[in-house]
Biotite code that builds the C-alpha atoms (Angstrom):
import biotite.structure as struc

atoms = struc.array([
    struc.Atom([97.509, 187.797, 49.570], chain_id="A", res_id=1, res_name="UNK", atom_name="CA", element="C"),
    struc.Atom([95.284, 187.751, 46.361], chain_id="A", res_id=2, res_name="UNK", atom_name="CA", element="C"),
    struc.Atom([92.268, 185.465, 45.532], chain_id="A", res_id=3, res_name="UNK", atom_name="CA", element="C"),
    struc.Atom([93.817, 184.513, 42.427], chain_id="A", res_id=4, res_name="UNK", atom_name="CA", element="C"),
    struc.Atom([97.612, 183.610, 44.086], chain_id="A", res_id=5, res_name="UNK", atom_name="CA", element="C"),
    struc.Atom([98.052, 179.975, 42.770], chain_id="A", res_id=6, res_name="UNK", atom_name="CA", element="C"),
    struc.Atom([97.837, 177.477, 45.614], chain_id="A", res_id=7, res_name="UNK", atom_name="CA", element="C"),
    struc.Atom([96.830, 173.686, 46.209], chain_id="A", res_id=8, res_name="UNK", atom_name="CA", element="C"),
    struc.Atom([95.359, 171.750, 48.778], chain_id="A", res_id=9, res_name="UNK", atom_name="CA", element="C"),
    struc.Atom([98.408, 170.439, 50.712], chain_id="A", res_id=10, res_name="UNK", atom_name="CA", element="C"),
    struc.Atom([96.484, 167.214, 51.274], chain_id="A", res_id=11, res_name="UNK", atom_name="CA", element="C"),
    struc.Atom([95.430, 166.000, 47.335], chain_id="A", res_id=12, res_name="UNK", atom_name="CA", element="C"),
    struc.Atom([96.896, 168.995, 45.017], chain_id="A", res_id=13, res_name="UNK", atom_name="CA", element="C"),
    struc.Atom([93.754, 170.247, 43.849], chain_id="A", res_id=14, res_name="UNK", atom_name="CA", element="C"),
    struc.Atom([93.831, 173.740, 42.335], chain_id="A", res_id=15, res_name="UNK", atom_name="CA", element="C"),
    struc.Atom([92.409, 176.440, 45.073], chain_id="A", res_id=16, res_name="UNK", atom_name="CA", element="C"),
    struc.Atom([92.641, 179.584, 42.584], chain_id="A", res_id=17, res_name="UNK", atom_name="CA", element="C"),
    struc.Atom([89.452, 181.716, 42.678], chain_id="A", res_id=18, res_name="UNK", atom_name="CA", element="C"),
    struc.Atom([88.022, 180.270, 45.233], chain_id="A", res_id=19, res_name="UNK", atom_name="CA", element="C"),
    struc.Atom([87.319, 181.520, 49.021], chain_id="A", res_id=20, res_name="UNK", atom_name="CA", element="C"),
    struc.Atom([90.015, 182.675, 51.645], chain_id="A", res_id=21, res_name="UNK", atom_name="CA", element="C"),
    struc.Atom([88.408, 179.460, 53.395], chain_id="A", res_id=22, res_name="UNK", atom_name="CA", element="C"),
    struc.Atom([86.805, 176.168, 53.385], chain_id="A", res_id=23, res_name="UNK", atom_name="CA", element="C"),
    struc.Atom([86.733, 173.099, 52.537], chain_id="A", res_id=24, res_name="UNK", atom_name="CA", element="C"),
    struc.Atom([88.347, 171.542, 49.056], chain_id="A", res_id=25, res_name="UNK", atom_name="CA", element="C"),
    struc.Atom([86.171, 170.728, 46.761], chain_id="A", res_id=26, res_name="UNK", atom_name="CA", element="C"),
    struc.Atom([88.056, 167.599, 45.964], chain_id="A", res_id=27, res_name="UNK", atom_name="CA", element="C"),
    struc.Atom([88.886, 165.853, 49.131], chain_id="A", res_id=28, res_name="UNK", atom_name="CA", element="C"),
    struc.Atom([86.665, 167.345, 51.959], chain_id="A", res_id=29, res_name="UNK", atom_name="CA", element="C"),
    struc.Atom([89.782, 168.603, 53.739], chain_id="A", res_id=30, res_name="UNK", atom_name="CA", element="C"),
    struc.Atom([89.867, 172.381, 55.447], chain_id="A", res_id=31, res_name="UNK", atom_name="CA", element="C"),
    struc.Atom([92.085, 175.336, 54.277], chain_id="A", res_id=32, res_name="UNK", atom_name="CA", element="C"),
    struc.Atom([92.842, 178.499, 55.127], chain_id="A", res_id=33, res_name="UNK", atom_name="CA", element="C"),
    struc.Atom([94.638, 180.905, 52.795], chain_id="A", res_id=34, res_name="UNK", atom_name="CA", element="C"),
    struc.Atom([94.817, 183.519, 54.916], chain_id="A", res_id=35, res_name="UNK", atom_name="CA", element="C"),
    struc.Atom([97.022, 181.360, 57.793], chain_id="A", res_id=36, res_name="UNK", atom_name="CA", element="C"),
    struc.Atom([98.164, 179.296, 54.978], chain_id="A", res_id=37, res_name="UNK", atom_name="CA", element="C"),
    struc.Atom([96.565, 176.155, 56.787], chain_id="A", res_id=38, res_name="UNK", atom_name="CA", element="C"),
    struc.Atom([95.763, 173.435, 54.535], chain_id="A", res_id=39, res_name="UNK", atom_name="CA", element="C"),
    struc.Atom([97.459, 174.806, 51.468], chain_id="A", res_id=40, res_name="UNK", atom_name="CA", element="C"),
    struc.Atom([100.775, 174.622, 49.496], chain_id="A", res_id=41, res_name="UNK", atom_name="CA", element="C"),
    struc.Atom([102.129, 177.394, 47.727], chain_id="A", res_id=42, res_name="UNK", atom_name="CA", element="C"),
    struc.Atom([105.416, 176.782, 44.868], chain_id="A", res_id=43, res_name="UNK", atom_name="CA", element="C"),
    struc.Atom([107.054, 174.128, 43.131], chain_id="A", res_id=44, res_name="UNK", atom_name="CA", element="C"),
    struc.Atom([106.580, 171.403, 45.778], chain_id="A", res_id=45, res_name="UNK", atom_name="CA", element="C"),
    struc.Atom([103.110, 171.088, 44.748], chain_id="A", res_id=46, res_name="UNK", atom_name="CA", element="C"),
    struc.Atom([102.645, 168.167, 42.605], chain_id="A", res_id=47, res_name="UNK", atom_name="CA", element="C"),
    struc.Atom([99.869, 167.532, 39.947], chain_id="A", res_id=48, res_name="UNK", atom_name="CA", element="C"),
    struc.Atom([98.002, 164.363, 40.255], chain_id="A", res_id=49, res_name="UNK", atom_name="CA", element="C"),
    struc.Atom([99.636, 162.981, 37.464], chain_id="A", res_id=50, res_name="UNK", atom_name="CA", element="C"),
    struc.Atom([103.018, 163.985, 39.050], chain_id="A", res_id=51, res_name="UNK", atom_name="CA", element="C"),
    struc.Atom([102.094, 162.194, 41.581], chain_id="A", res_id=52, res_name="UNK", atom_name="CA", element="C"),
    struc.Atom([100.677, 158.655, 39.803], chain_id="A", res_id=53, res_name="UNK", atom_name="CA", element="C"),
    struc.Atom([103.742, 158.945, 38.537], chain_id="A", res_id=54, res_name="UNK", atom_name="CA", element="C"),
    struc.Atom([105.676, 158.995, 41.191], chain_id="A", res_id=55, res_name="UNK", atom_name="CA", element="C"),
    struc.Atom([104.080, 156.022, 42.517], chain_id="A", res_id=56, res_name="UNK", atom_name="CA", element="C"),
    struc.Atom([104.545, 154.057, 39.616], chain_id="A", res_id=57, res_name="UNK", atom_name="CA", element="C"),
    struc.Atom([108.321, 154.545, 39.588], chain_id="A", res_id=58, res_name="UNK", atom_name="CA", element="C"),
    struc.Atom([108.407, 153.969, 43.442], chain_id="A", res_id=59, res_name="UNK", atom_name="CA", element="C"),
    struc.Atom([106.104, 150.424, 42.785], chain_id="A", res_id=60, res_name="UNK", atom_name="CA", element="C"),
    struc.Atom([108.939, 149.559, 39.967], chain_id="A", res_id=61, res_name="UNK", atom_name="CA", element="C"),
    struc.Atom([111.929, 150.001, 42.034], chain_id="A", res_id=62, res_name="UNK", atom_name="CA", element="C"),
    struc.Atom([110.138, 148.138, 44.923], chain_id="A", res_id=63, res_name="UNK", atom_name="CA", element="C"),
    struc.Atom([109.076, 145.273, 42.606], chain_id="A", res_id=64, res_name="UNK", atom_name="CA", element="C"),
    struc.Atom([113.079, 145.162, 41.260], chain_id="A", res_id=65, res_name="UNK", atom_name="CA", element="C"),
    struc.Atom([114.708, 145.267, 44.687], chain_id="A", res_id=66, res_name="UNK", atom_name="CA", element="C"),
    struc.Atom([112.096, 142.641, 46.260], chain_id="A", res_id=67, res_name="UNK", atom_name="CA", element="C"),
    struc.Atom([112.947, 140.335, 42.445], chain_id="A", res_id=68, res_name="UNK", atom_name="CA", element="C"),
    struc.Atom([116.983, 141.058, 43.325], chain_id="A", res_id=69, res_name="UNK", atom_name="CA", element="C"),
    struc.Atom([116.639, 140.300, 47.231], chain_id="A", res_id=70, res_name="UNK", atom_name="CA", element="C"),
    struc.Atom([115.063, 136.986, 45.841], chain_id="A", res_id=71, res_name="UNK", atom_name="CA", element="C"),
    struc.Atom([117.404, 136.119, 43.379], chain_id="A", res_id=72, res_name="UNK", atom_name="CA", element="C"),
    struc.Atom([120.160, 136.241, 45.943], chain_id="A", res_id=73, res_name="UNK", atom_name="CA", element="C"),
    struc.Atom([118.458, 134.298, 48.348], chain_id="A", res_id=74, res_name="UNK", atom_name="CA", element="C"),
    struc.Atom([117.152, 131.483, 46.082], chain_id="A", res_id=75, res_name="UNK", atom_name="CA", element="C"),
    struc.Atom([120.975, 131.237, 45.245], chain_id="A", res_id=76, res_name="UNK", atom_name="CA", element="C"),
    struc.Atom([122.116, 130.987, 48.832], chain_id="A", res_id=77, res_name="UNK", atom_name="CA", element="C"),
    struc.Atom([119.518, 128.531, 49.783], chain_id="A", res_id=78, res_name="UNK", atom_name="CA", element="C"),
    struc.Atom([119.765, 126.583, 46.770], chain_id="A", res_id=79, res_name="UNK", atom_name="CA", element="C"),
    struc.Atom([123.419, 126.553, 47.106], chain_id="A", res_id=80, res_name="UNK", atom_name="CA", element="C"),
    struc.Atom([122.868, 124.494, 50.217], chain_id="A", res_id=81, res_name="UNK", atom_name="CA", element="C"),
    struc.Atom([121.010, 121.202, 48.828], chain_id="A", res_id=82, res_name="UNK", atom_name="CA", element="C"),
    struc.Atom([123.243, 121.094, 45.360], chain_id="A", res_id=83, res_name="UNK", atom_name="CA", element="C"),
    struc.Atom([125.638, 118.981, 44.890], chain_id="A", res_id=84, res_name="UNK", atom_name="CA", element="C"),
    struc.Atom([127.268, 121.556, 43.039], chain_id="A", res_id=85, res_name="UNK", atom_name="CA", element="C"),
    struc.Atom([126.645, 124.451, 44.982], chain_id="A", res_id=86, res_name="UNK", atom_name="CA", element="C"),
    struc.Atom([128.689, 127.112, 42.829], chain_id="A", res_id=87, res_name="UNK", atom_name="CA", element="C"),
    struc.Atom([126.207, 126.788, 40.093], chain_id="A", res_id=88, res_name="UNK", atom_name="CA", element="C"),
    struc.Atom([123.000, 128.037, 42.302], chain_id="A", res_id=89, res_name="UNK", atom_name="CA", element="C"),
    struc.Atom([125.033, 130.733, 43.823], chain_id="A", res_id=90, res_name="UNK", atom_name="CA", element="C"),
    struc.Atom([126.499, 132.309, 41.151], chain_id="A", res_id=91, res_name="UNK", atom_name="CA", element="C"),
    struc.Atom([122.690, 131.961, 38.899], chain_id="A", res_id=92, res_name="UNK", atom_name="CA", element="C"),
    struc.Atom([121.284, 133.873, 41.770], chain_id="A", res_id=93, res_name="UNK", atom_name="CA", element="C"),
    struc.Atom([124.204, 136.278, 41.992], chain_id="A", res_id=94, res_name="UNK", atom_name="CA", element="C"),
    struc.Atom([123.343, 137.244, 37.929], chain_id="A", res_id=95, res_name="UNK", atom_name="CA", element="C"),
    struc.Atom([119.903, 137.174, 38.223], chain_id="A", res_id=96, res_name="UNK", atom_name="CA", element="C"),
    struc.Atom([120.074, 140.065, 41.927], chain_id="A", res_id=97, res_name="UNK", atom_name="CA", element="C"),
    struc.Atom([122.540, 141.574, 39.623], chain_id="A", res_id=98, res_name="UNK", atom_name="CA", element="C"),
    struc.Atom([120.467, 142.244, 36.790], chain_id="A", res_id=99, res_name="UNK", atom_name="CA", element="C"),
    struc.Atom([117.398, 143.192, 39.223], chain_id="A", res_id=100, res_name="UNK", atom_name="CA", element="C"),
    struc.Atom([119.843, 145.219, 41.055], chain_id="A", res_id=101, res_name="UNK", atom_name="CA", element="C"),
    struc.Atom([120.820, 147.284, 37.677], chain_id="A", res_id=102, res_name="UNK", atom_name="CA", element="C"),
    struc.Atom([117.379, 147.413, 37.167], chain_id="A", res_id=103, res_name="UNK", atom_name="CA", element="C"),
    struc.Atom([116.881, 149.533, 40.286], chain_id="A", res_id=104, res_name="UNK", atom_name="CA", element="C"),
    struc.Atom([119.744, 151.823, 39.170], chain_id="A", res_id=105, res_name="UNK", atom_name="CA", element="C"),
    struc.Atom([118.408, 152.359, 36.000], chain_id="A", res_id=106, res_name="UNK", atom_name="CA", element="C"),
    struc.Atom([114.735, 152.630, 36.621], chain_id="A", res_id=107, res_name="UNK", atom_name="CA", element="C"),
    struc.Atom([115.565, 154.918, 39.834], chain_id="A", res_id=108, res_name="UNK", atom_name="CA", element="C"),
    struc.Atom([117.845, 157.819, 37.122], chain_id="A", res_id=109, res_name="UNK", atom_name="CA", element="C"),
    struc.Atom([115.767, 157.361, 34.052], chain_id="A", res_id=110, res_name="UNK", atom_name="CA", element="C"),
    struc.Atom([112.494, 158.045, 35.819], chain_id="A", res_id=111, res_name="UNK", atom_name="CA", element="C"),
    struc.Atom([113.989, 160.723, 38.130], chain_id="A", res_id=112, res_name="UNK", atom_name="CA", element="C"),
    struc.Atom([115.519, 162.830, 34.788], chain_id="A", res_id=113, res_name="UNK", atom_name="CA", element="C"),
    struc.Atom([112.085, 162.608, 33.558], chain_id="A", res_id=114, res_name="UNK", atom_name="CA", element="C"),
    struc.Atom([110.104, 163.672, 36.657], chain_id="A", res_id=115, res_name="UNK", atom_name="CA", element="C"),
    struc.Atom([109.543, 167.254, 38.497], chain_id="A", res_id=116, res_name="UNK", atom_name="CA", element="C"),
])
């Protein structure tokens, strides 16, 4: 194995190149070894730390979109209960979980087509 193979700390992604067989990253404190491969990722798995913000943003969107749908659909149900028209409630919260829920099926292809 060469110095100057590209590989990352497995634990935050920095960029190991050029730098000893082992030790600790200079970003996070954590140990590697290059030679055992210990502490290090080699390939196309290895994500940049904007990869990764990324990543968590779309994962913080879909979560935020499923929770808002969940809600919908249960504001519905339980509103259904006290109304004297309890069709109206119901279907209101069946729409609005719908839309979330679209919103989660969108969000979840459009920002996987864009990612790694």
């Amino acid at each position: 194995m060469d110095l100057d193979e590209p590989v990352n700390c497995a634990a935050c992604g920095y960029d190991l190149t050029g730098v000893g067989w082992e030790g600790h990253c200079p970003e996070c404190g954590r140990f590697y070894d290059k030679a055992s491969g210990r502490g290090v990722a080699r390939g196309a798995g290895v994500l940049s730390p904007v990869e990764r913000g990324d990543r968590v943003i779309m994962l913080a969107k879909l979560g935020a979109y499923g929770a808002l749908a969940l809600g919908c659909l249960v504001w519905g149900g339980i509103a259904s209960l006290s109304s004297p028209m309890p069709a109206r409630p119901l279907i209101l919260g069946m729409i609005g979980g719908g839309a979330f829920g679209f919103a989660v099926y969108a969000t979840w292809f459009i920002d996987r087509r864009d990612g790694p």
